[in-house]
ZAZA-407975 format. One record per residue: residue in one letter; x, y, z of N, C-alpha, C, O in turn. Coordinates in steps of 0.2 Angstrom, whole numbers. Example, Ala and Ser with C-alpha at 12.3 -4.5 7.8 and 13.67 -1.06 7.14 Angstrom:
// residues 2
<node koltor="A" n_c1="66" n_c2="-28" n_c3="39" ca_c1="62" ca_c2="-22" ca_c3="39" c_c1="66" c_c2="-16" c_c3="39" o_c1="71" o_c2="-17" o_c3="42"/>
<node koltor="S" n_c1="64" n_c2="-11" n_c3="35" ca_c1="68" ca_c2="-5" ca_c3="36" c_c1="64" c_c2="0" c_c3="39" o_c1="67" o_c2="6" o_c3="40"/>
END
This chain:
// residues 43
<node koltor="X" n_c1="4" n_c2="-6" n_c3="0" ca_c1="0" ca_c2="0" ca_c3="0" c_c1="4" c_c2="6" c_c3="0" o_c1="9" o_c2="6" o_c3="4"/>
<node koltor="X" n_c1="3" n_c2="11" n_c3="-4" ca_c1="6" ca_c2="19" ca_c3="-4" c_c1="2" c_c2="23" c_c3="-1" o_c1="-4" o_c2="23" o_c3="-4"/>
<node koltor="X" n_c1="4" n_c2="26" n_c3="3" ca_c1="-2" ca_c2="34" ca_c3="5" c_c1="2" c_c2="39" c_c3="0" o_c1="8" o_c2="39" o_c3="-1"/>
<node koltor="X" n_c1="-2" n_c2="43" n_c3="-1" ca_c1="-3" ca_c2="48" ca_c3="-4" c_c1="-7" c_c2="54" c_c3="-5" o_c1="-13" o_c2="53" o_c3="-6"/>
<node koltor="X" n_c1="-4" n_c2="61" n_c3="-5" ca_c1="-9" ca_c2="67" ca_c3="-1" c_c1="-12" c_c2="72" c_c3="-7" o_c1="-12" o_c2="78" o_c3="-7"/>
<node koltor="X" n_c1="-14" n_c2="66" n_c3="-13" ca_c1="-17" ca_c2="70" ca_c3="-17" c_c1="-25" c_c2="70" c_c3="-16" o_c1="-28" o_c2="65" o_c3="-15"/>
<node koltor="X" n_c1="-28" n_c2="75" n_c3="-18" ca_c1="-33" ca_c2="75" ca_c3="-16" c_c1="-38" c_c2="69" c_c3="-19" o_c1="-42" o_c2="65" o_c3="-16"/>
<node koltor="X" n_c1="-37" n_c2="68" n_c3="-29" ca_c1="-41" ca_c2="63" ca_c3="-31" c_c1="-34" c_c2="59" c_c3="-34" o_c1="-28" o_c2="62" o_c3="-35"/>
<node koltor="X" n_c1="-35" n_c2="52" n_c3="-34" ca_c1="-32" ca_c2="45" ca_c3="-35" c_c1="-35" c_c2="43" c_c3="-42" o_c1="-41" o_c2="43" o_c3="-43"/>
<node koltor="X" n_c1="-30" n_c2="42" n_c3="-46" ca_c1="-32" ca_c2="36" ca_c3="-51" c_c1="-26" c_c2="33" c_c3="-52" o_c1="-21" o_c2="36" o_c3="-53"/>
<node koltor="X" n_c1="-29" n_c2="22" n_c3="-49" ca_c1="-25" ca_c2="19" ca_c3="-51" c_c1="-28" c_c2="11" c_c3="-53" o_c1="-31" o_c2="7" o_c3="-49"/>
<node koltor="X" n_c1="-26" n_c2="12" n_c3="-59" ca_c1="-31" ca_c2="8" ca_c3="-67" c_c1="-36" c_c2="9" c_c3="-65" o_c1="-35" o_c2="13" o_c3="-61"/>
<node koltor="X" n_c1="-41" n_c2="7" n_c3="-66" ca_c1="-48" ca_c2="9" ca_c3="-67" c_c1="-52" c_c2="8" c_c3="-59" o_c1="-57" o_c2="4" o_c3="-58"/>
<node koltor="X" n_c1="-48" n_c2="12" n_c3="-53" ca_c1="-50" ca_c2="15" ca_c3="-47" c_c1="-49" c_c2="18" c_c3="-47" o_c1="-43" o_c2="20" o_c3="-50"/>
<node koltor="X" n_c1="-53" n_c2="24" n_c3="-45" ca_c1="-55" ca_c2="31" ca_c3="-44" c_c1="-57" c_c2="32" c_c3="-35" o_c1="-61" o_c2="29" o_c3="-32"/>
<node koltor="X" n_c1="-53" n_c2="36" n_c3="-34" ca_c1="-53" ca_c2="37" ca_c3="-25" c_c1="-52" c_c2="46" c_c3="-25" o_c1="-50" o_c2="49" o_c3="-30"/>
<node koltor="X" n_c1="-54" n_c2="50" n_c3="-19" ca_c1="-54" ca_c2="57" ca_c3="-19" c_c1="-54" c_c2="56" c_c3="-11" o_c1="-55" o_c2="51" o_c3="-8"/>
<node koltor="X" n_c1="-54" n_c2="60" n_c3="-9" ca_c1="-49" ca_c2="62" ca_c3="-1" c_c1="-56" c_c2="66" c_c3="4" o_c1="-56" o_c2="70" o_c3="7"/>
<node koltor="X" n_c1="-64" n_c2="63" n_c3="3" ca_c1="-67" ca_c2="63" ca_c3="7" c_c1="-74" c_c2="66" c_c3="2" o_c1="-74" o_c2="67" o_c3="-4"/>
<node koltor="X" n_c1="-78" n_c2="66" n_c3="6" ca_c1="-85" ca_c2="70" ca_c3="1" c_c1="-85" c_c2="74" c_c3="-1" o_c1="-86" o_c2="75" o_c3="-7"/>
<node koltor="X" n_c1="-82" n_c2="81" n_c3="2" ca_c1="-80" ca_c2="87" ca_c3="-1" c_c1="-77" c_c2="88" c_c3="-9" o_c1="-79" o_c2="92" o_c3="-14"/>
<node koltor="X" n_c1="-74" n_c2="84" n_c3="-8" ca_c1="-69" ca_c2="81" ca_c3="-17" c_c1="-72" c_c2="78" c_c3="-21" o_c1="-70" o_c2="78" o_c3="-27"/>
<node koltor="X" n_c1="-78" n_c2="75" n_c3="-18" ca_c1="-82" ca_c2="71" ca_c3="-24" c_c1="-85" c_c2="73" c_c3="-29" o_c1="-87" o_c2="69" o_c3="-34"/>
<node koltor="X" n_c1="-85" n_c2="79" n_c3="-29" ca_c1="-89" ca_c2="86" ca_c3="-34" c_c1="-85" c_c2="86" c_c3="-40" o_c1="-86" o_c2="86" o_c3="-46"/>
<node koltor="X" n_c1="-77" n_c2="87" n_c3="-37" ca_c1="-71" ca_c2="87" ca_c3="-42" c_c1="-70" c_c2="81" c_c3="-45" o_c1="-69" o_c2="81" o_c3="-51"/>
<node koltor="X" n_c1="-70" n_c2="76" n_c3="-41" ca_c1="-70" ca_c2="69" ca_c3="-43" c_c1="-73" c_c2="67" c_c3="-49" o_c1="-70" o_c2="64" o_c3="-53"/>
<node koltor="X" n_c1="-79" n_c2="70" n_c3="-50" ca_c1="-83" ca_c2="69" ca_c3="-56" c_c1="-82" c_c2="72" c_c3="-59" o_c1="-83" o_c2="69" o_c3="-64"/>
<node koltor="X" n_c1="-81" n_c2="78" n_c3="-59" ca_c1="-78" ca_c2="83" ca_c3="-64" c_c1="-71" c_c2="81" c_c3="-70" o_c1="-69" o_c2="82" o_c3="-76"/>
<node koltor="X" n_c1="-67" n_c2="77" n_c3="-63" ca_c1="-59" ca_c2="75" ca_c3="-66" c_c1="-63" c_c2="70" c_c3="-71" o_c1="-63" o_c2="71" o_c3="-77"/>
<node koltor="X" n_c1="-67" n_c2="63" n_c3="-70" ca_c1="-68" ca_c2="61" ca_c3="-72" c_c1="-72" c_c2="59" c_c3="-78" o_c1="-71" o_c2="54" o_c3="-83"/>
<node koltor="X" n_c1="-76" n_c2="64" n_c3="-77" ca_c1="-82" ca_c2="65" ca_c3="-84" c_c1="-76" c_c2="69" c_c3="-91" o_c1="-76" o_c2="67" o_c3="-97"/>
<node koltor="X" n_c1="-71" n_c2="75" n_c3="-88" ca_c1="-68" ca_c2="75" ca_c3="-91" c_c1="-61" c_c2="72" c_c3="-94" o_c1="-58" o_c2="73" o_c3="-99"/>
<node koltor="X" n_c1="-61" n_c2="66" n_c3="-90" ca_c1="-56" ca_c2="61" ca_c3="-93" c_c1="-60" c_c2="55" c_c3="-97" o_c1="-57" o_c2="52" o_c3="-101"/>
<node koltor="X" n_c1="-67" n_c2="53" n_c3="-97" ca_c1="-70" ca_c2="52" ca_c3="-101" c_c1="-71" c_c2="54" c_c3="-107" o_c1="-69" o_c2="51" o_c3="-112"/>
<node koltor="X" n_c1="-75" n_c2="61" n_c3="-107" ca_c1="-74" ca_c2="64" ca_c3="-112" c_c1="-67" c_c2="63" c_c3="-117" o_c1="-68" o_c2="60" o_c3="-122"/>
<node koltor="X" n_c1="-62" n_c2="66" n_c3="-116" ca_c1="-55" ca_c2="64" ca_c3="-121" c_c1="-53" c_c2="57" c_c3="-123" o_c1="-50" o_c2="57" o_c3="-128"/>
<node koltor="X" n_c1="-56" n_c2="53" n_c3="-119" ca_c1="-55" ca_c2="45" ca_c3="-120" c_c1="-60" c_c2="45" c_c3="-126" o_c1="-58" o_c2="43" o_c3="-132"/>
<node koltor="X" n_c1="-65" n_c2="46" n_c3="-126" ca_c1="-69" ca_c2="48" ca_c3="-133" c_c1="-67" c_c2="50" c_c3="-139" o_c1="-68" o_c2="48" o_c3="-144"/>
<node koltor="X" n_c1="-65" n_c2="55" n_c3="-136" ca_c1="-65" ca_c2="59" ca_c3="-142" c_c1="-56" c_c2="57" c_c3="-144" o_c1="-54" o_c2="57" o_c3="-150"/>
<node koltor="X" n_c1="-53" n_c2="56" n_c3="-142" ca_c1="-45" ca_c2="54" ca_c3="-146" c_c1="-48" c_c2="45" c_c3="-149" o_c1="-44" o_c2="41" o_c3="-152"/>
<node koltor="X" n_c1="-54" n_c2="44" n_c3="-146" ca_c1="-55" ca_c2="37" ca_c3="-151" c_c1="-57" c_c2="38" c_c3="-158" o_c1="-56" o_c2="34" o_c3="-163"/>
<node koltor="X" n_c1="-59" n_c2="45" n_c3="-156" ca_c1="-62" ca_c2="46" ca_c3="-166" c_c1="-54" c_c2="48" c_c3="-169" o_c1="-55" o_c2="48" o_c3="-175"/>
<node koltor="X" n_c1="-49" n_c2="50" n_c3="-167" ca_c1="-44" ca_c2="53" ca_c3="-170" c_c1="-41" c_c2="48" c_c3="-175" o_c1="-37" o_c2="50" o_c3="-179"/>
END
C-alpha cells in the first residue's frame, strides 16, 4: 500500500478522492477524462 496526499487518485480503473468534499471534483476530473477518452477514439 502507498499513501498519498493528493486529493483525487487514479490507479487503473480505481477512482478514490480524499473525502465528500472532493467528490464534486472527482466527477468533474472524471467526466472530463472520459470525455477525451472519446474523443481521441475518433482521431
Amino acid at each position: 500500500m502507498e499513501i498519498v496526499e493528493d486529493r483525487i487518485v487514479r490507479d487503473g480503473n480505481i477512482w478514490t478522492s480524499a473525502g465528500t468534499s472532493v467528490g464534486i471534483g472527482l466527477a468533474l476530473v472524471f467526466v472530463e477524462y472520459m470525455a477525451y477518452e472519446k474523443t481521441a477514439g475518433k482521431i
